[in-house]
C-alpha positions as CSV (number, residue, x, y, z in Angstrom):
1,X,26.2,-14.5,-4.7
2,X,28.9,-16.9,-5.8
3,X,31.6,-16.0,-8.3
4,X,31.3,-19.7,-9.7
5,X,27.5,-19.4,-10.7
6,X,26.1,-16.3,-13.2
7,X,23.7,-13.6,-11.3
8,X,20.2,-15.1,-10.2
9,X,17.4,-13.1,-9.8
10,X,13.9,-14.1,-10.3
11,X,11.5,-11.3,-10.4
12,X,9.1,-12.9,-8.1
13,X,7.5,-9.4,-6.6
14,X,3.6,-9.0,-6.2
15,X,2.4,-5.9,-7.0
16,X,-0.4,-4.6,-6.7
17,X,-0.8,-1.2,-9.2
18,X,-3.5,1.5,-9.5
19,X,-4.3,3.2,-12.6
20,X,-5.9,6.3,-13.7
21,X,-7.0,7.6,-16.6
22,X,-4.6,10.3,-18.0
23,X,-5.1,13.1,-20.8
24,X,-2.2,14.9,-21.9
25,X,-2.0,17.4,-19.3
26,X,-2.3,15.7,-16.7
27,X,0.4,13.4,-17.5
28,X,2.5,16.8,-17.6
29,X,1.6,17.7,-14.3
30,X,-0.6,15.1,-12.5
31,X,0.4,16.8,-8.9
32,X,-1.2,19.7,-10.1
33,X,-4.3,18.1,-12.3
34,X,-4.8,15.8,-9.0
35,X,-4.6,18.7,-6.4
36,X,-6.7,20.5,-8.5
37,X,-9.7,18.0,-8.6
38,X,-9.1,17.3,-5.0
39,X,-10.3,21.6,-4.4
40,X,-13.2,20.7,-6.9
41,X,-14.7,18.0,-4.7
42,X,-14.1,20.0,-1.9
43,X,-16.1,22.7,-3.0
44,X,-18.5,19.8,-3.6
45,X,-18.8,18.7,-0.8
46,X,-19.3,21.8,0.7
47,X,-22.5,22.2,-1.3
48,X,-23.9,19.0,-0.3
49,X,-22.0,17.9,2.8
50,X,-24.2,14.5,3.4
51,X,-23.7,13.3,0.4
52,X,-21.4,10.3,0.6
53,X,-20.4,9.4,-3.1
54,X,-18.5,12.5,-2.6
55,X,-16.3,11.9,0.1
56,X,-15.8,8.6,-2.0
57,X,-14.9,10.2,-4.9
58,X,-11.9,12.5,-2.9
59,X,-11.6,9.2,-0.6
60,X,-10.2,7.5,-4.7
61,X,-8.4,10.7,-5.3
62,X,-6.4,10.6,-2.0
63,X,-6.1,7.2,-2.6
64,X,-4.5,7.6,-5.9
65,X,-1.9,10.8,-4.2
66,X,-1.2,8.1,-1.4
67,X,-2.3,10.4,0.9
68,X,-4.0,7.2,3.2
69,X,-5.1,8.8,5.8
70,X,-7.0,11.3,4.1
71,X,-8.1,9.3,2.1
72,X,-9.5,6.5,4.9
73,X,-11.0,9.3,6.7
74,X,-13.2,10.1,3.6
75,X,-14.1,6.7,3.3
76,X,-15.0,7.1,6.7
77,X,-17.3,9.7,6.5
78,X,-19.0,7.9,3.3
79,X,-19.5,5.3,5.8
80,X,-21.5,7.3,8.4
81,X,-24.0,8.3,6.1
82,X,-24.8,5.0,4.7
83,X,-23.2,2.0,6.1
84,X,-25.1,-0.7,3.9
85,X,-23.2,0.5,0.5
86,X,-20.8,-2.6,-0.3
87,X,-18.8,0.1,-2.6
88,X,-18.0,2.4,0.6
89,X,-16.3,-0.5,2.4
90,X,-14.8,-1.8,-0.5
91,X,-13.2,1.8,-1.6
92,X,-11.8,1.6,2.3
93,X,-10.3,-2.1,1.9
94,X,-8.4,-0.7,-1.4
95,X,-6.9,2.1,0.7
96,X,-6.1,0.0,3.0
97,X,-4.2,-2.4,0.6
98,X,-2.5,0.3,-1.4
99,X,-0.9,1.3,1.9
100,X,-0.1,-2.1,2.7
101,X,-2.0,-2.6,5.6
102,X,-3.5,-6.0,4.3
103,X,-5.5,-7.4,7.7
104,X,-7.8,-4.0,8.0
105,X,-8.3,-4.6,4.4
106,X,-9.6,-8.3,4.5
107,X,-11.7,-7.1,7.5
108,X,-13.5,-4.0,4.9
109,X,-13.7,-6.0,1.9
110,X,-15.7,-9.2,3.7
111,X,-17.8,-6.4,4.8
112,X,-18.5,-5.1,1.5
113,X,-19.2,-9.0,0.4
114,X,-21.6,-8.9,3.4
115,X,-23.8,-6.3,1.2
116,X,-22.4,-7.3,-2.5
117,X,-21.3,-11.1,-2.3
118,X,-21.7,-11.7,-6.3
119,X,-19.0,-9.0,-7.0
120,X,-16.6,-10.7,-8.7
121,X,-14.4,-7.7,-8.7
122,X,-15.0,-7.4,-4.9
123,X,-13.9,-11.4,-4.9
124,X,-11.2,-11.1,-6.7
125,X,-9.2,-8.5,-4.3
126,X,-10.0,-10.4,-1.1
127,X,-8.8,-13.2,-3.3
128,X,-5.7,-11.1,-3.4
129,X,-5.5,-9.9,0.0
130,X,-5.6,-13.4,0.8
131,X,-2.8,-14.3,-1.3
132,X,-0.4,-12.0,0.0
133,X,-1.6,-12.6,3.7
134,X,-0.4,-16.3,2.7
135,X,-4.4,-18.2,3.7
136,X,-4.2,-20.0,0.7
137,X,-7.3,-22.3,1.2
138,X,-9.4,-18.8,1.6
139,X,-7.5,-16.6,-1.3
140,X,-8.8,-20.2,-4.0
141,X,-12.4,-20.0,-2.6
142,X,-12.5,-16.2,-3.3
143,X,-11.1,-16.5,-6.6
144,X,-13.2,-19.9,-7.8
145,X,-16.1,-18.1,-6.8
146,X,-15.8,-14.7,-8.9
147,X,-14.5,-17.3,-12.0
148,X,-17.9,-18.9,-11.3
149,X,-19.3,-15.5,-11.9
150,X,-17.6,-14.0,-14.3
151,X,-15.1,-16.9,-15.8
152,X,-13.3,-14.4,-18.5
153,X,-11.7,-12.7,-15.8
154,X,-7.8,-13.1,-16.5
155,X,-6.9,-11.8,-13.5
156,X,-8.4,-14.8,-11.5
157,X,-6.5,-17.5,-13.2
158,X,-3.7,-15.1,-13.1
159,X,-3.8,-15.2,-9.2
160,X,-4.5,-18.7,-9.1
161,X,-1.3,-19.3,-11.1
162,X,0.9,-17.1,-8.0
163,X,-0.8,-19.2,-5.2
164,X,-0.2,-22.8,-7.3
165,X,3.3,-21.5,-7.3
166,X,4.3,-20.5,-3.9
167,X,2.4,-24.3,-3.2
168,X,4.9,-25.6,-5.0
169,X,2.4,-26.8,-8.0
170,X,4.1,-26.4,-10.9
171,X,1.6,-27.5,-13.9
172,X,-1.5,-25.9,-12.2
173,X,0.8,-22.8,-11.7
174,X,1.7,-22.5,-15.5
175,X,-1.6,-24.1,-17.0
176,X,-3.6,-21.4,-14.8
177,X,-0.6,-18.2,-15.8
178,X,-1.3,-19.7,-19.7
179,X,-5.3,-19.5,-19.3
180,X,-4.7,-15.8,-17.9
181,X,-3.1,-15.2,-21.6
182,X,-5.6,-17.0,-23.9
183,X,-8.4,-14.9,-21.9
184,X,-5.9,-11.8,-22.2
185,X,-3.1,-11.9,-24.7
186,X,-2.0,-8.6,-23.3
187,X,-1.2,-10.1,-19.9
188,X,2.3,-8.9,-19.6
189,X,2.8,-10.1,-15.7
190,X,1.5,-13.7,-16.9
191,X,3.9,-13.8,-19.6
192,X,6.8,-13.0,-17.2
193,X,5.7,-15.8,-15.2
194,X,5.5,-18.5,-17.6
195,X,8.8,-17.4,-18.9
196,X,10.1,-17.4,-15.2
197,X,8.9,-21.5,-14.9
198,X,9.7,-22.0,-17.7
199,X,13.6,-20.6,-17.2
200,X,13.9,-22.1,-13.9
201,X,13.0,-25.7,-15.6
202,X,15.4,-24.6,-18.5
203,X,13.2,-24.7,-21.0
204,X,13.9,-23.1,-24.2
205,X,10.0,-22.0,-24.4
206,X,10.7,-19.1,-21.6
207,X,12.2,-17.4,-24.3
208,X,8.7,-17.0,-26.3
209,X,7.1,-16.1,-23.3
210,X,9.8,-13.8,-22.6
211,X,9.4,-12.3,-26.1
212,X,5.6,-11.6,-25.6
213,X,6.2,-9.8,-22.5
214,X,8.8,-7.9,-24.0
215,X,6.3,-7.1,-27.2
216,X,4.1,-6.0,-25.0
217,X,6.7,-3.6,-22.9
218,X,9.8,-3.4,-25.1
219,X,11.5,-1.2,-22.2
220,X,11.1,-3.9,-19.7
221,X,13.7,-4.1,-17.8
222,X,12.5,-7.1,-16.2
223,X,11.8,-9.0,-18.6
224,X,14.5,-8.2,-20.9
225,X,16.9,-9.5,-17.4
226,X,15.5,-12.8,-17.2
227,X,15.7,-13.3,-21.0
228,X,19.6,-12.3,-21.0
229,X,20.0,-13.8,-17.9
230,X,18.5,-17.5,-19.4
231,X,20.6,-17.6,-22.3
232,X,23.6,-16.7,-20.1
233,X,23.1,-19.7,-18.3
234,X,22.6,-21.5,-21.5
235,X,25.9,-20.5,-22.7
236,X,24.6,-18.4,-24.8
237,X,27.3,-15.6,-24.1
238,X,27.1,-13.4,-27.3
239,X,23.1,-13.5,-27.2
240,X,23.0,-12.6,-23.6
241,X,25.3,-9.5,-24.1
242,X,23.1,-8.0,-27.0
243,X,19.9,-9.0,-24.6
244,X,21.8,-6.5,-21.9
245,X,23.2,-4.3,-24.1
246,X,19.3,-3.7,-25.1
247,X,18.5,-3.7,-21.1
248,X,21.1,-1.3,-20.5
249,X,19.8,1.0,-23.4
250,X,16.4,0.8,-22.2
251,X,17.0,1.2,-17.8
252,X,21.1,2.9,-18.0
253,X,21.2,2.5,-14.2
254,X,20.5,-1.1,-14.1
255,X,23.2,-2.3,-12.3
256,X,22.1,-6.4,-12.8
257,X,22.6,-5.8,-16.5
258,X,26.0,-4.5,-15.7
259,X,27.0,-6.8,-13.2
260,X,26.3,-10.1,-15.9
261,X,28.0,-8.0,-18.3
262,X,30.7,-7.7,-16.3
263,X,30.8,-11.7,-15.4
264,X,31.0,-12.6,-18.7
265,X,33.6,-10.7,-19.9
266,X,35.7,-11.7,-17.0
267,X,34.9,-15.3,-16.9
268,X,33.5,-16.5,-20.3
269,X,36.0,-14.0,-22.5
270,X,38.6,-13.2,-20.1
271,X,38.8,-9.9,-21.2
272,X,39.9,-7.8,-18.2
273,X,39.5,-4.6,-19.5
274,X,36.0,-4.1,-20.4
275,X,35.1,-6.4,-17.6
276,X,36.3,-3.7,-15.1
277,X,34.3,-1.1,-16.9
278,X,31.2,-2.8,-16.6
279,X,31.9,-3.6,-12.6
280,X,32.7,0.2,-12.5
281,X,29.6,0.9,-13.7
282,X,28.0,-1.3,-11.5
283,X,29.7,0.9,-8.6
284,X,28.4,4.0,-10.0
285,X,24.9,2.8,-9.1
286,X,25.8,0.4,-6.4
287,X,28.7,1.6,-4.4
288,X,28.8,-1.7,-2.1
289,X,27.9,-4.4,-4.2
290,X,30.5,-6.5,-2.7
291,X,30.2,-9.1,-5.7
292,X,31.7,-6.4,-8.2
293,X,34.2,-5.2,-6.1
294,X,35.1,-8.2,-5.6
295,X,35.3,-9.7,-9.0
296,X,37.0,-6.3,-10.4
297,X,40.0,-7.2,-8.0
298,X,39.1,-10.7,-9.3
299,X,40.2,-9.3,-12.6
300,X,43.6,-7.9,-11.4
301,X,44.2,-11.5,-9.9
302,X,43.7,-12.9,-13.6
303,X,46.3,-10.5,-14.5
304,X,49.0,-11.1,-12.4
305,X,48.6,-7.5,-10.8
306,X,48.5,-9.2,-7.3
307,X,48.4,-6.4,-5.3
308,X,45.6,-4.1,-7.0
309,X,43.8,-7.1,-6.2
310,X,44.5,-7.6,-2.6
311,X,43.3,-4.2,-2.1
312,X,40.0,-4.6,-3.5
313,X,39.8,-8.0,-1.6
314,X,40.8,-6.1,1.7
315,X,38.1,-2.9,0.7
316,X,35.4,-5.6,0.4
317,X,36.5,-6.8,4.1
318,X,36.6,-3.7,5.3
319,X,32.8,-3.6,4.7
320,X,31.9,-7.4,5.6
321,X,34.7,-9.0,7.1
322,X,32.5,-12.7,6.7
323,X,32.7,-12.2,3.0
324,X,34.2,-15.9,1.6
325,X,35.1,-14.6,-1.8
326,X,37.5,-12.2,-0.3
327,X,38.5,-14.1,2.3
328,X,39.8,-17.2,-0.2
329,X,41.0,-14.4,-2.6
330,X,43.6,-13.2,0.1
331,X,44.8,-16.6,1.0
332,X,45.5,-17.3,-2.6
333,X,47.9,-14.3,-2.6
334,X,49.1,-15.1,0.7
């Protein structure tokens, strides 16, 4: 990271999330609400031990505990019984993906199509799985074909628009991210994406886009980064610090929204002070973030307090002695 250029980071991370339904108790203990329906289908099971929807149901439950193994070897089990049930494999293929083993679950979920292949569910995650195991070519057909079944399903487009971008497709990227919100306006990962292209092209519409994903999740610490961190490189100094000051309120450890604080109190406002506060705090979180030890003794430099700084450029060093900034900090001392 270069002292001469504000803090990039583009949220760029595929996840892939599983949800369950939560009443109020279990979300005030869901080790316990889970472990207890884990016994329940247990004792299940040992009432009717062939039946395999069952061993599916603790296969999901495992699944959702990250217990994989268990949970595969459920799955398993479903299988002996009746190997001609698309869901069985498919349940497998998800464990599979959710521990991140993404070849075994191609090879599960084109077994399930094998049984099933009009699921445009089932599509969609080898779709997926294709996606992130970078078979481009495959991850479209899989997707174009569940839209041709079922061509309200956001989540298509929305995929489509990840594997336009990482070809390098700019316009089908953001048309296909902006047909995943029309279908869904509550598309919060599409909005982050449009506002991502839109930011990187710097245009001033990534801050609507940014705006509905941060009406949708006002705590978002991601979105609420990429808003600050656009007008920052807009020169929008006094807008980006309220934008952090709200990221900071909503994620206090978040050590990006300290760190471009920091930056543009040092560079932009030259005041010294509260810039070393904010790279203090960034130390608190991050003890060897090299950029903000650096740029405190950065701050000393500014001041004339030559030597503070030389130690802070010798500390960072210490810990990579390639490390430019300090390097060319020392030799203007020197």
């Amino acid at each position: 990271m270069n002292i001469s250029t504000a803090t990039h980071l583009l949220f760029l991370g595929f996840l892939a999330t599983i949800t369950t339904a939560c009443g109020n108790e279990e979300a005030k203990n869901p080790k316990n609400q889970v472990e207890d329906a884990v016994v329940l289908v247990t004792d299940e099971i040992r009432k009717e031990p062939n039946n395999p929807n069952l061993y599916i149901k603790r296969a999901l439950l495992y699944r959702d505990r990250k217990l994989f193994d268990l949970a595969l070897s459920d799955a398993e089990k479903a299988l002996s019984v009746d190997s001609t049930v698309a869901y069985f494999h498919q349940v497998k293929g998800e464990v599979y993906f959710a521990s991140g083993a993404l070849r075994p679950a191609r090879l599960s979920l084109e077994k399930a199509l094998v049984f099933d292949e009009s699921n445009p569910d089932l599509l969609l995650k080898l779709g997926e799985v294709e996606f992130l195991l970078r078979r481009y070519e495959n991850a479209l057909t899989h997707i174009n074909e569940a839209l041709r079944v079922n061509d309200k399903a956001a989540q298509g487009y929305f995929l489509k628009g990840f594997i336009y971008k990482e070809l390098g497709d700019t316009v089908l990227s953001k048309s296909s991210f902006q047909t995943a919100t029309e279908i869904n306006p509550d598309h919060y990962e599409a909005y982050v994406e449009l506002a991502t292209l839109y930011a990187y092209q710097k245009d001033s519409l990534a801050l609507q886009y940014y705006d509905n994903a941060i009406d949708l999740k006002p705590k978002s610490a991601e979105a609420l980064y990429g808003k600050g961190l656009f007008q920052q490189n807009r020169g929008k100094f006094d807008d980006a610090l309220a934008i952090y000051r709200s990221l900071l309120k909503a994620d206090p450890d978040n050590f990006l929204g300290f760190f471009n604080t920091g930056y543009i109190y040092l560079i932009e406002f030259a005041e010294f002070d509260s810039a070393r506060m904010y790279f203090d705090s960034v130390l608190m979180v991050q003890p060897n973030m090299l950029d903000a030890m650096y740029n405190k003794g950065l701050t000393y430099e500014m001041e004339g307090e030559f030597s503070t700084a030389k130690e802070y450029y010798q500390d960072v060093l210490q810990i990579d002695a390639q490390n430019d900034n300090a390097a060319r900090g020392l030799m203007r001392l020197e």
